[in-house]
VEXDRENKE-785003 format. One record per residue (C-alpha): residue in one letter; x, z, y; residue number from 1. Coordinates in nm, 4 decimals, padded with zeros to 6 digits. Layout:
+--------+----------+----------+----------+------+
: kedren :        X :        Z :        Y : tifi :
+--------+----------+----------+----------+------+
:      A :        X :        Z :        Y :  NUM :
...
+--------+----------+----------+----------+------+
//
This chain:
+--------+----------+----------+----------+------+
: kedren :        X :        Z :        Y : tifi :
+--------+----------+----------+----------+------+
:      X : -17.1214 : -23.8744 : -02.2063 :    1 :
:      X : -17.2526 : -23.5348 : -02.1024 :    2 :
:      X : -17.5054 : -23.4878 : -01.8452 :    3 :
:      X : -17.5054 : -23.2436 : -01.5658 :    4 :
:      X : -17.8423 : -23.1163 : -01.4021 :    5 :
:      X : -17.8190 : -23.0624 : -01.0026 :    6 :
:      X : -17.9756 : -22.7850 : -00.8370 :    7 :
:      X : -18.3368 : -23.0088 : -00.8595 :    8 :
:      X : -18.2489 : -23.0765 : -01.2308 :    9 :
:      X : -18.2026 : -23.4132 : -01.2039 :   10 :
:      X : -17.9423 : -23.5910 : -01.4378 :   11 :
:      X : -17.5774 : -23.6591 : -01.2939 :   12 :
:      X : -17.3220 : -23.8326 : -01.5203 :   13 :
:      X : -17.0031 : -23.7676 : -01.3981 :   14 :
:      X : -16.6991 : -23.9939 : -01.4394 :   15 :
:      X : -16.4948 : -23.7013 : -01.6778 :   16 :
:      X : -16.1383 : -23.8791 : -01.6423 :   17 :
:      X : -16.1707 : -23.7182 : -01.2970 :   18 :
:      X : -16.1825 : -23.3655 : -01.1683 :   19 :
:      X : -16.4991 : -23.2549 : -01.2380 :   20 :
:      X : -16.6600 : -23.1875 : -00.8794 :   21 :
:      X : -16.6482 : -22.8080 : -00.8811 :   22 :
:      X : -16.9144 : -22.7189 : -00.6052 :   23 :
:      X : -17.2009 : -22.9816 : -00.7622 :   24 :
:      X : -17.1408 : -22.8220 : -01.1247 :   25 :
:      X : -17.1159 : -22.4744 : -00.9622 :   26 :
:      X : -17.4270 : -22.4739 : -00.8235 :   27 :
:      X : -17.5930 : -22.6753 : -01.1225 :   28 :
:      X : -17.4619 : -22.4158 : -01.3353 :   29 :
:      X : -17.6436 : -22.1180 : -01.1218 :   30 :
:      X : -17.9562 : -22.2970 : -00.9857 :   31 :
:      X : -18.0957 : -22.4036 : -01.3347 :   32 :
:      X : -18.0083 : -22.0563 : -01.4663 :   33 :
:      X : -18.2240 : -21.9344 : -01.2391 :   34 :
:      X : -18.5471 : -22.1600 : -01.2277 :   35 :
:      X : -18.8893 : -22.0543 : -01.3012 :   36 :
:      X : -18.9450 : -22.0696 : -01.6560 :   37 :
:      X : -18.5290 : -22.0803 : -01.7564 :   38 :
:      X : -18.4557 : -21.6908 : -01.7788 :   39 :
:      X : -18.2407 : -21.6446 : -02.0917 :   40 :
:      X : -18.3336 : -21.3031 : -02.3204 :   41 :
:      X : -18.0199 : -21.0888 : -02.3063 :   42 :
:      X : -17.7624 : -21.1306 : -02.5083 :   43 :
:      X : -17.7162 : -20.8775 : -02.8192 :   44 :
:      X : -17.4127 : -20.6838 : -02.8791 :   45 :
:      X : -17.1697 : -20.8926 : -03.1015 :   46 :
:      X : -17.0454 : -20.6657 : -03.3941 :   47 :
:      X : -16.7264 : -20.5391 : -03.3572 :   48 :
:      X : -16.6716 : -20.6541 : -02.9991 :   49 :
:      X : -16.4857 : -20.4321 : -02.7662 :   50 :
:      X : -16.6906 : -20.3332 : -02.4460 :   51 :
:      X : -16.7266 : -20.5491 : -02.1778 :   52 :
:      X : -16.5139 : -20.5600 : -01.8814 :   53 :
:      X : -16.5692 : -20.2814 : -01.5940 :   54 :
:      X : -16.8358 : -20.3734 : -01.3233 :   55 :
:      X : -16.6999 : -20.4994 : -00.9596 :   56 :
:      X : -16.3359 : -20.5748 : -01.1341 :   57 :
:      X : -16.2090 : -20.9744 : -01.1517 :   58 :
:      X : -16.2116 : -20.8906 : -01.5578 :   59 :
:      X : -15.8466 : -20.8470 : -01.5841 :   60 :
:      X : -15.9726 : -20.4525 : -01.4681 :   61 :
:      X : -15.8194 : -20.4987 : -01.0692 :   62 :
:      X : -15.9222 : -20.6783 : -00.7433 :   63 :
:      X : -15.8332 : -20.9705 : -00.5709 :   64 :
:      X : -15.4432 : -20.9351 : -00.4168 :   65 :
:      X : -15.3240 : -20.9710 : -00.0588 :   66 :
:      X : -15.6343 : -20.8874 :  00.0712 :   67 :
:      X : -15.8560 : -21.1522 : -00.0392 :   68 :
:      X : -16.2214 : -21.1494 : -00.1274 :   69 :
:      X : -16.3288 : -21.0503 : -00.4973 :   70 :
:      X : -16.5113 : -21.4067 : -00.4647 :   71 :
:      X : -16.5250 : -21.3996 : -00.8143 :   72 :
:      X : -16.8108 : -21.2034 : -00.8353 :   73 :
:      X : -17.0008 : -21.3187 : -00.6013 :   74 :
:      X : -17.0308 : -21.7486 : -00.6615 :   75 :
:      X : -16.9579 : -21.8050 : -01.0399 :   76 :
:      X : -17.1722 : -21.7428 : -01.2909 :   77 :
:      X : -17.3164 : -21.8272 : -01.6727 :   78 :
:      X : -17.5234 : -22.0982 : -01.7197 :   79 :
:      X : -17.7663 : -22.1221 : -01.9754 :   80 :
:      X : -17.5092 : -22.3159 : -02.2642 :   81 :
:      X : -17.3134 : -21.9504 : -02.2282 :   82 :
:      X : -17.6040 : -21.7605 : -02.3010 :   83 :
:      X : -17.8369 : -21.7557 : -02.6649 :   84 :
:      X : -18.1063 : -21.9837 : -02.7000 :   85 :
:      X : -18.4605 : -21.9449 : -02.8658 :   86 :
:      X : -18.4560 : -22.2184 : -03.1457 :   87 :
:      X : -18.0685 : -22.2440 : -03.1921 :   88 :
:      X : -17.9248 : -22.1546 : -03.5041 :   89 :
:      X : -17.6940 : -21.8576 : -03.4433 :   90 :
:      X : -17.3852 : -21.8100 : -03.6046 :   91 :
:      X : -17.2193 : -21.5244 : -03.7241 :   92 :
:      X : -16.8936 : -21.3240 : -03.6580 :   93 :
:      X : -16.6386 : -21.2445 : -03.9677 :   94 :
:      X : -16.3719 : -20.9389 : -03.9295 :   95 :
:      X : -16.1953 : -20.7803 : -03.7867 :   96 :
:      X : -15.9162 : -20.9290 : -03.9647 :   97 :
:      X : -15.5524 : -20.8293 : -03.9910 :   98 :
:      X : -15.2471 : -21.0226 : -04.0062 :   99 :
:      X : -14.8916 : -20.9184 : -04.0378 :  100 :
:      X : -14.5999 : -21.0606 : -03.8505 :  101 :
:      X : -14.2807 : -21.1810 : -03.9179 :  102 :
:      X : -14.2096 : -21.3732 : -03.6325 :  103 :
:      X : -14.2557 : -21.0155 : -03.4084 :  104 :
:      X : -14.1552 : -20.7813 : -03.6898 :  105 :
:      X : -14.3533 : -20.4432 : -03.6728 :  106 :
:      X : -14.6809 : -20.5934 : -03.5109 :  107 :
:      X : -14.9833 : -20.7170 : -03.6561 :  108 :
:      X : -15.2742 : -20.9041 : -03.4973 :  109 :
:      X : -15.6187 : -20.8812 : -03.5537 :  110 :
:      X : -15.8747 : -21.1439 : -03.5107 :  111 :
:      X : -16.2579 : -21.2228 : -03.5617 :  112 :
:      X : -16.4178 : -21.5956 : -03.7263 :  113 :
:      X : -16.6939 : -21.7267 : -03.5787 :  114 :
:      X : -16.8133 : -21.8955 : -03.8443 :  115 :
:      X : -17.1066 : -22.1510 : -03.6940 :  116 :
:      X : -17.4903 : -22.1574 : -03.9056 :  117 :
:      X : -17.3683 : -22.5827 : -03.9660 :  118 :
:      X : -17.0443 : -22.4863 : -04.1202 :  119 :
:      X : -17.0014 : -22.6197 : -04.4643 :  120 :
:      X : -16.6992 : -22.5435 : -04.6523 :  121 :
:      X : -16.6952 : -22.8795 : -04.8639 :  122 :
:      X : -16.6055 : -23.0185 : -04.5023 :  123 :
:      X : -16.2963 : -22.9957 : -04.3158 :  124 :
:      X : -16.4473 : -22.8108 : -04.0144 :  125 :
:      X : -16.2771 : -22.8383 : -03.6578 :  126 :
:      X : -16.1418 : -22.5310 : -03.4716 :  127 :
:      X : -16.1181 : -22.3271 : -03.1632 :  128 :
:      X : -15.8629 : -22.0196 : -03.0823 :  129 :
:      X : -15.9481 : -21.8132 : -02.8297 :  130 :
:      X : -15.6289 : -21.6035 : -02.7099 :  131 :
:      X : -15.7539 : -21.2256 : -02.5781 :  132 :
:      X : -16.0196 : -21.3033 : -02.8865 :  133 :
:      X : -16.1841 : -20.9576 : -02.7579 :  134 :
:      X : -16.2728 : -21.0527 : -02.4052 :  135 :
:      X : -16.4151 : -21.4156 : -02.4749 :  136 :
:      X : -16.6356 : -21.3037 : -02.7787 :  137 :
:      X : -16.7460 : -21.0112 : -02.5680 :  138 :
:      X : -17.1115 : -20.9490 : -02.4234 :  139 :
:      X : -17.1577 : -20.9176 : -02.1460 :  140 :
:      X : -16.8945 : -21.1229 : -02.0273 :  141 :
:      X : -16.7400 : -21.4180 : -01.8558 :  142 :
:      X : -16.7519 : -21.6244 : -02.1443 :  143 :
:      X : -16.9086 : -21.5069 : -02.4461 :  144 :
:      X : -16.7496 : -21.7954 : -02.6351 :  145 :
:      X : -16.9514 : -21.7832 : -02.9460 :  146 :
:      X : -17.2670 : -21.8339 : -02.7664 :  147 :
:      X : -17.1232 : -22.1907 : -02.6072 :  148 :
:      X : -16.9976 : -22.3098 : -02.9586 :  149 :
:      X : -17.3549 : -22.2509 : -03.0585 :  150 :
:      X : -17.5461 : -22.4243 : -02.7827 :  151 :
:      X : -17.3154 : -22.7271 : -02.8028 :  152 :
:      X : -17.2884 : -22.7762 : -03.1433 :  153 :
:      X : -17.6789 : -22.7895 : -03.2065 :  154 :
:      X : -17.7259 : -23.1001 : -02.9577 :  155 :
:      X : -17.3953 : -23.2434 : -03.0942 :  156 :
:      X : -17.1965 : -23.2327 : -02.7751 :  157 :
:      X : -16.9211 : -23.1196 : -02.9613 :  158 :
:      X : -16.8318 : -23.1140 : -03.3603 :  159 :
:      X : -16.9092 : -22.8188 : -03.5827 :  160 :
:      X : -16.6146 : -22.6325 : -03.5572 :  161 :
:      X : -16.4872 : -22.2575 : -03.6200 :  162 :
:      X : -16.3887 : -22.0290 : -03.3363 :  163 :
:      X : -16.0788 : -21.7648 : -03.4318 :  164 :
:      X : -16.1124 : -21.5023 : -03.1376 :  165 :
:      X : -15.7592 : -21.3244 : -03.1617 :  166 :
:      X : -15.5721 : -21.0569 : -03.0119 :  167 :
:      X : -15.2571 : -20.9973 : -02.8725 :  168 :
:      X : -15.0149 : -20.8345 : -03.0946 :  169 :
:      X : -14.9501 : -20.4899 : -03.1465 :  170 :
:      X : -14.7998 : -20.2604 : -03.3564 :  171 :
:      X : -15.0057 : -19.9942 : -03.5834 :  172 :
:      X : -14.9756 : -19.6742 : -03.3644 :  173 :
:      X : -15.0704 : -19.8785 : -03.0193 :  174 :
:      X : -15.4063 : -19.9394 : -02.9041 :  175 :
:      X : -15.6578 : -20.2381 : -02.9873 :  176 :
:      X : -15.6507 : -20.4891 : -02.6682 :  177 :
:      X : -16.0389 : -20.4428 : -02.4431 :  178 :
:      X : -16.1995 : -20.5939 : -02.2267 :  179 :
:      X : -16.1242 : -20.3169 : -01.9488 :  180 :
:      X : -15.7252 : -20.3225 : -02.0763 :  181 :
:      X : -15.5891 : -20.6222 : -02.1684 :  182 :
:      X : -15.2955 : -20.4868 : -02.3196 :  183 :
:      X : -15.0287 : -20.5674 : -02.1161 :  184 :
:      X : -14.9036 : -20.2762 : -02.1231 :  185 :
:      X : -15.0312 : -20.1279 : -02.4599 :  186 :
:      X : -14.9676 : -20.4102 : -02.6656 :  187 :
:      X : -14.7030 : -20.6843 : -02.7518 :  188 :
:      X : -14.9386 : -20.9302 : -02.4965 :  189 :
:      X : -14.6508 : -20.9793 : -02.2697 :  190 :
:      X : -14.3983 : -21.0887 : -02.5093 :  191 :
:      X : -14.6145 : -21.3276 : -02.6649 :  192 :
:      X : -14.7783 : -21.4694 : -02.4088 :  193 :
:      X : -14.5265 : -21.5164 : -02.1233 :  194 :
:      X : -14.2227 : -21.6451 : -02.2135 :  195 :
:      X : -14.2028 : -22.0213 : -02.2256 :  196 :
:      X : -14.1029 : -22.0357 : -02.6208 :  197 :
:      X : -14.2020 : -22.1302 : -02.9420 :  198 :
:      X : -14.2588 : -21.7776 : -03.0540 :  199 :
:      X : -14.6200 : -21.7613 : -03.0322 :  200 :
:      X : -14.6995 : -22.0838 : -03.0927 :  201 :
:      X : -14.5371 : -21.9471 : -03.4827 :  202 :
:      X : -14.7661 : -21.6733 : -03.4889 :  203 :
:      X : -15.0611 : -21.9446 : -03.4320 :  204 :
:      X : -14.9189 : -22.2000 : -03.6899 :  205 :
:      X : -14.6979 : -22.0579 : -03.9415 :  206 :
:      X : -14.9213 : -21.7096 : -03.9711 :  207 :
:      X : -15.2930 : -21.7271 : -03.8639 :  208 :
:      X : -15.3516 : -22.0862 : -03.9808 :  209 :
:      X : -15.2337 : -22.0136 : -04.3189 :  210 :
:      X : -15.4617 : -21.7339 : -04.3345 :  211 :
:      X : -15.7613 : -21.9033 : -04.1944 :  212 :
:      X : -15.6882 : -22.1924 : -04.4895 :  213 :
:      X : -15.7094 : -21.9560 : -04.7869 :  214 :
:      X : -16.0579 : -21.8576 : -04.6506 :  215 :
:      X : -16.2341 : -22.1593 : -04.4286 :  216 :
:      X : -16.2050 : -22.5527 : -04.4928 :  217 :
:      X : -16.0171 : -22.5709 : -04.1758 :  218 :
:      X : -15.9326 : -22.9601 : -04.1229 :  219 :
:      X : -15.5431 : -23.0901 : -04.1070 :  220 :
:      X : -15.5858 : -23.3033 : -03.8572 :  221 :
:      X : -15.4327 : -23.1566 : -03.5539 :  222 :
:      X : -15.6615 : -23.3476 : -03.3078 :  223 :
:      X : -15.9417 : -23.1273 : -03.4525 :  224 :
:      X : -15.7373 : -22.8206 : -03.3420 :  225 :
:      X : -15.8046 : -22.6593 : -02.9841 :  226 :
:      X : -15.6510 : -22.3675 : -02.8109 :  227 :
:      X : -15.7794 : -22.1751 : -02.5107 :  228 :
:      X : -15.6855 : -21.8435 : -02.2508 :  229 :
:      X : -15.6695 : -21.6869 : -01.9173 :  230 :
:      X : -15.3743 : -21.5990 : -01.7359 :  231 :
:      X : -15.1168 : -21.5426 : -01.9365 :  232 :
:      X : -15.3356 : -21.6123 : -02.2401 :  233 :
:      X : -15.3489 : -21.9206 : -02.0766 :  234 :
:      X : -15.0079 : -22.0247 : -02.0701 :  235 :
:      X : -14.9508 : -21.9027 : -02.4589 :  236 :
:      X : -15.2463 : -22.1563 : -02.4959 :  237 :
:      X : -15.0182 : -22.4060 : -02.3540 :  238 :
:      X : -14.7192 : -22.3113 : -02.4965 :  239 :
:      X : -14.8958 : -22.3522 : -02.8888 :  240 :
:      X : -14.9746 : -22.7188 : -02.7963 :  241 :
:      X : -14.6474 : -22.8269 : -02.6366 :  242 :
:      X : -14.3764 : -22.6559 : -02.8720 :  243 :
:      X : -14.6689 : -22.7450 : -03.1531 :  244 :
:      X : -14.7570 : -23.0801 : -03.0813 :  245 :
:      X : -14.8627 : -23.1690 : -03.4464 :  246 :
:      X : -15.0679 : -22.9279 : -03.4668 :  247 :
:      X : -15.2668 : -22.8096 : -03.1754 :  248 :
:      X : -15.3653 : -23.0767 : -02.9147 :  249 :
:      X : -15.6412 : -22.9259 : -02.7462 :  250 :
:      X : -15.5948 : -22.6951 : -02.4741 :  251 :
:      X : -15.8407 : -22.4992 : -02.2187 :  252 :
:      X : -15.6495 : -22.2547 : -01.9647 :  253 :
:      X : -15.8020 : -22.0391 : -01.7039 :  254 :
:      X : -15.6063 : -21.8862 : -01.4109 :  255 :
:      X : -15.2764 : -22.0210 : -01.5892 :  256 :
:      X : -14.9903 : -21.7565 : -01.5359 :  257 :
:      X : -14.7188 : -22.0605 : -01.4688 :  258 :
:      X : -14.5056 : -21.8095 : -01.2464 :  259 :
:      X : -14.1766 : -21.6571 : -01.2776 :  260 :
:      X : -14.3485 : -21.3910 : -01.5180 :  261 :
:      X : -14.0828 : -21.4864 : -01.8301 :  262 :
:      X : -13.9642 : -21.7620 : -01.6734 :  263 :
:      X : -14.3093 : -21.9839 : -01.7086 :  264 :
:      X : -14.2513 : -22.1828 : -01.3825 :  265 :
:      X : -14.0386 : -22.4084 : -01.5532 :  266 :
:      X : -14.3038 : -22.6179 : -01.6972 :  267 :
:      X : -14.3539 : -22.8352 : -01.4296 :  268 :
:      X : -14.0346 : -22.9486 : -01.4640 :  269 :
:      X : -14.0087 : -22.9597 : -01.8350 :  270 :
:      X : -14.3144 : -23.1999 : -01.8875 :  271 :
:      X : -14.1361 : -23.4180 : -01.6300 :  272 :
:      X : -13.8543 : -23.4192 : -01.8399 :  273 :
:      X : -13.9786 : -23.4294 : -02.1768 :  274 :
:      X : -14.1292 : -23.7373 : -02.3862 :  275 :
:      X : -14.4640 : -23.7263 : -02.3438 :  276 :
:      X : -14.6431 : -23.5533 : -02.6044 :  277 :
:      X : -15.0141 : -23.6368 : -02.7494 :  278 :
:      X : -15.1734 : -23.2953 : -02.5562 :  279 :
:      X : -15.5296 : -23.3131 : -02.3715 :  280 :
:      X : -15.5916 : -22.9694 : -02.1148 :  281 :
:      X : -15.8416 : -22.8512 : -01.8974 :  282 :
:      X : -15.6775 : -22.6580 : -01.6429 :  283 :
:      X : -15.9121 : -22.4460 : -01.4039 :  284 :
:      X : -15.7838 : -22.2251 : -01.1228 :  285 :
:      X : -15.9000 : -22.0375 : -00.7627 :  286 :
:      X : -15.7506 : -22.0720 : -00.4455 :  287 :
:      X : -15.6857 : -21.6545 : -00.3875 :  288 :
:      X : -15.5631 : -21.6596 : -00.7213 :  289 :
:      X : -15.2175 : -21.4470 : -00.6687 :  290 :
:      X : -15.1076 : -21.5958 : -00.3810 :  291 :
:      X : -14.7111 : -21.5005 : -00.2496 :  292 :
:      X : -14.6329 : -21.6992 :  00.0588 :  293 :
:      X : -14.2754 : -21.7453 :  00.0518 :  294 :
:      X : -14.2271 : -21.7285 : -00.3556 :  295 :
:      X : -14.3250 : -22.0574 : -00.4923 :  296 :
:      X : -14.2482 : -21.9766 : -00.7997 :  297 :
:      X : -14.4307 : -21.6231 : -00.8187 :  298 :
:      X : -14.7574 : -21.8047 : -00.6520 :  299 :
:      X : -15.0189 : -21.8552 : -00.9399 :  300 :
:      X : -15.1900 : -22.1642 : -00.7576 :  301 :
:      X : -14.9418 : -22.3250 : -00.6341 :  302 :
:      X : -14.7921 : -22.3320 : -00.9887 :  303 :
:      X : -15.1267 : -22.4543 : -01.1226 :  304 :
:      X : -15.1314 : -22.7492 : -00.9515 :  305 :
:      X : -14.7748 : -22.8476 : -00.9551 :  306 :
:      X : -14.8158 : -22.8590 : -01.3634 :  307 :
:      X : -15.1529 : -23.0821 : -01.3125 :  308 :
:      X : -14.9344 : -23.2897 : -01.1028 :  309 :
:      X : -14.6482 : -23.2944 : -01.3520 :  310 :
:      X : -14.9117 : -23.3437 : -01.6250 :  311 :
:      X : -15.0962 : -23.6114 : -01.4154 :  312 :
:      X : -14.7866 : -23.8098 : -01.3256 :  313 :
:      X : -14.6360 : -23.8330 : -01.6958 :  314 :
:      X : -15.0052 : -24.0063 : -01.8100 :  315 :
:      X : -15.1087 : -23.7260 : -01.9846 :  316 :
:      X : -15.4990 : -23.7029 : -01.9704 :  317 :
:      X : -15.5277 : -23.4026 : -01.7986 :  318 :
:      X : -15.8911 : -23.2609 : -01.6277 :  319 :
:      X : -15.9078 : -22.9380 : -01.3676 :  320 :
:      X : -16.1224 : -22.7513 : -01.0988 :  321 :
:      X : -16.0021 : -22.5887 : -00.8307 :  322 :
:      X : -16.2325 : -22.2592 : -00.6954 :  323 :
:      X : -16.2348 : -22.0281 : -00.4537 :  324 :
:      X : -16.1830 : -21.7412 : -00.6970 :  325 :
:      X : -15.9109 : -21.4877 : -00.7190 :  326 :
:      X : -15.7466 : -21.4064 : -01.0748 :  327 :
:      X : -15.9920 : -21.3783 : -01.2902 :  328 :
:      X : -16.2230 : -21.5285 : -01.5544 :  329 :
:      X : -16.5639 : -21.6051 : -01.3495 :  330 :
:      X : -16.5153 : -21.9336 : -01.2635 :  331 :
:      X : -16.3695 : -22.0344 : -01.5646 :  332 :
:      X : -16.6505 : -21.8570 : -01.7734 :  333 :
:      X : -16.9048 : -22.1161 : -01.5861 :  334 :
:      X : -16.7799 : -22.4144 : -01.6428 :  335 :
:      X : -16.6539 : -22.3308 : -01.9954 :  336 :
:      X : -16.9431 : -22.5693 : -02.1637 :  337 :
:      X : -16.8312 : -22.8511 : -01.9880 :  338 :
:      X : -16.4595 : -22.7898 : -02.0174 :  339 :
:      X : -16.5711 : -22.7845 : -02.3785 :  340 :
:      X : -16.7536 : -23.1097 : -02.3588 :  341 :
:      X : -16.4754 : -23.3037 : -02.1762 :  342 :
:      X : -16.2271 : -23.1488 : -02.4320 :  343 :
:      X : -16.4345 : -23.3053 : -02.7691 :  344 :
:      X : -16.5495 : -23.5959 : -02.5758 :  345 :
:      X : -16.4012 : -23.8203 : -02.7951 :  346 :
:      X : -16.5757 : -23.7783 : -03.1580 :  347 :
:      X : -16.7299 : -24.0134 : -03.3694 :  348 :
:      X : -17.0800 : -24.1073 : -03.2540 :  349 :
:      X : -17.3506 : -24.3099 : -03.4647 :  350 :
:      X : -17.5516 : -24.5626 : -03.2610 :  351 :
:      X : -17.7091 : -24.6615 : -03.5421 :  352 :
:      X : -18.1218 : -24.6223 : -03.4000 :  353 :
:      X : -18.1959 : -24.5817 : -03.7797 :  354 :
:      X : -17.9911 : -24.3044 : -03.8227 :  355 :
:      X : -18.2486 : -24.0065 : -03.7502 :  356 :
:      X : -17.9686 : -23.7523 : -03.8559 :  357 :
:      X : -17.7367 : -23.8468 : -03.5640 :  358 :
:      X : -18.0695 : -23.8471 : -03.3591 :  359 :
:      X : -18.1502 : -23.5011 : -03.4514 :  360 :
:      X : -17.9965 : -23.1193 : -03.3574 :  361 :
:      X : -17.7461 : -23.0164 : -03.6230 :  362 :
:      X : -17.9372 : -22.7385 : -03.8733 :  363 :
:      X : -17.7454 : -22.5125 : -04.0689 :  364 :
:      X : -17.6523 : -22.6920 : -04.3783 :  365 :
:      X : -17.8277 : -22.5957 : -04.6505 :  366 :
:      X : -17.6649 : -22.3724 : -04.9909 :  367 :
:      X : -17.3334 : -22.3409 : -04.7984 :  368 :
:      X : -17.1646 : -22.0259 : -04.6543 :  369 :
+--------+----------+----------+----------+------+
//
């Protein structure tokens, strides 16, 4: 079981089949960043990352709505597992890569490998998408993904495992997707993302992991396959694990988009009415996120919940925290390690005391790529 550190660094273990408690790991999270002693060196630019997003923004490039407070900026931050560490093996980004579609005909999506220094490619390795690939591999940012894959594979708090940071789909003469412009407008974002269909989950399955396979030992088993995103990233996360069951099973969503954008409120209702499917999530949300008194289905929160609820009541195992934030990536972004941890909780553990390499860190294996 992981272990927290509070504000005076002692250990906390948590009971994870319950909410985390968001205020505790908050300030853990920011108080331990900050001892004497703790500073992290700044992070390097990744190669071929997209600028980060615009300072004083909620990271989707706008402030909070209907007058709330940008509290996003102000109370969530990285902790040190977001952040490189002297002494753990870094890994190394592969692409951009390109990939044709058939199931949106005329648009192509690129994406990046993050191919971890334990990755051996005589063993299946696990694996994490990150939908809006550019904003979570980029530094600075909210998440700077890569970094937490690092961190938490070396200690073995979660199994070696490849992250596949892709874009949104777009077609040849539009714009790459930034940090600062998410594409929603310049890309074919909200078509993929937003409607409450199989069609991305296609794109994910039928076209990316084939073309991950002919390069990376990627393992079948589809309880080795996670899926994460914000906003409406986050529901296309979703969507990949629910119309794509046997396949993806993992799932991490930030500031979920559940709303009458495409229809997405309707999941509520279909998990309540569906067999219940072998899916784990992580859902993470703000209370100023969106809010539109009067429009249940068009208020971001509100939808949030009602899915954990849905989710909750059907026995799926389901995990979430609840912030203060408005829509954006911040709080998310903080507690991204230990969404991780409660996500890939459930691997296979030695506790053999003889067995000094399940007692060690995880090197880079040796004479592999």
């Amino acid at each position: 079981m992981p272990t927290l550190v509070s504000p005076a660094c002692k250990p906390i273990r948590p009971n994870l089949m319950k909410p985390l408690p968001l205020t505790l790991l908050t300030l853990a999270l920011i108080a331990c960043d900050l001892l004497p002693g703790r500073a992290q060196t700044p992070a390097p630019a990744v190669t071929n990352a997209p600028p980060a997003a615009a300072p004083g923004t909620n990271g989707f490039g706008r402030r909070g709505r209907g007058g709330a407070p940008n509290t996003n900026d102000f109370f969530y931050r990285l902790g040190p597992d977001s952040k490189p560490m002297e002494g753990v093996p870094k890994g190394h980004f592969e692409g951009p890569k390109v990939i044709s579609s058939e199931v949106f005909p005329g648009t192509q999506h690129t994406y990046w490998v993050y191919v971890p220094a334990q990755y051996d490619s005589n063993q299946p390795t696990a694996l994490m998408v990150f939908n809006d690939g550019q904003a979570m591999m980029a530094e600075p940012g909210d998440v700077q993904g890569h970094n937490v894959l690092d961190n938490l594979i070396f200690r073995r708090e979660i199994p070696v495992m490849l992250g596949v940071f892709i874009n949104p789909g777009r077609r040849p003469d539009q714009p790459e997707p930034n940090p600062r412009d998410w594409g929603d407008r310049t890309s074919n974002r909200a078509n993929e993302y937003n409607p409450p269909t199989d069609k991305y989950a296609r794109v994910v399955v039928e076209e990316l992991l084939p073309a991950l396979r002919k390069e990376y030992h990627v393992s079948p088993d589809p309880e080795l396959h996670g899926i994460m995103g914000s906003s409406s990233g986050g529901c296309a996360a979703f969507a990949v694990a629910w119309f794509r069951p046997d396949d993806f099973r993992k799932v991490i969503t930030f500031v979920g988009s559940y709303t009458d954008l495409r229809g997405e409120y309707i999941y509520p209702e279909l998990v309540a009415e569906s067999p219940q499917k072998p899916i784990r999530i992580f859902q993470q949300d703000g209370r100023n996120d969106n809010r539109r008194p009067g429009s249940p289905n068009n208020d971001w929160f509100l939808q949030n919940v009602r899915l954990m609820k849905a989710l909750t009541a059907k026995g799926y195992e389901v995990n979430y925290a609840w912030g203060i934030g408005n829509h954006g990536q911040k709080q998310g972004g903080a507690i991204f390690p230990e969404m991780m941890r409660w996500l890939w909780r459930d691997q296979p553990v030695s506790t053999d005391p003889n067995d000094q390499v399940e007692r060690s860190f995880r090197h880079p294996a040796a004479g592999t790529k």
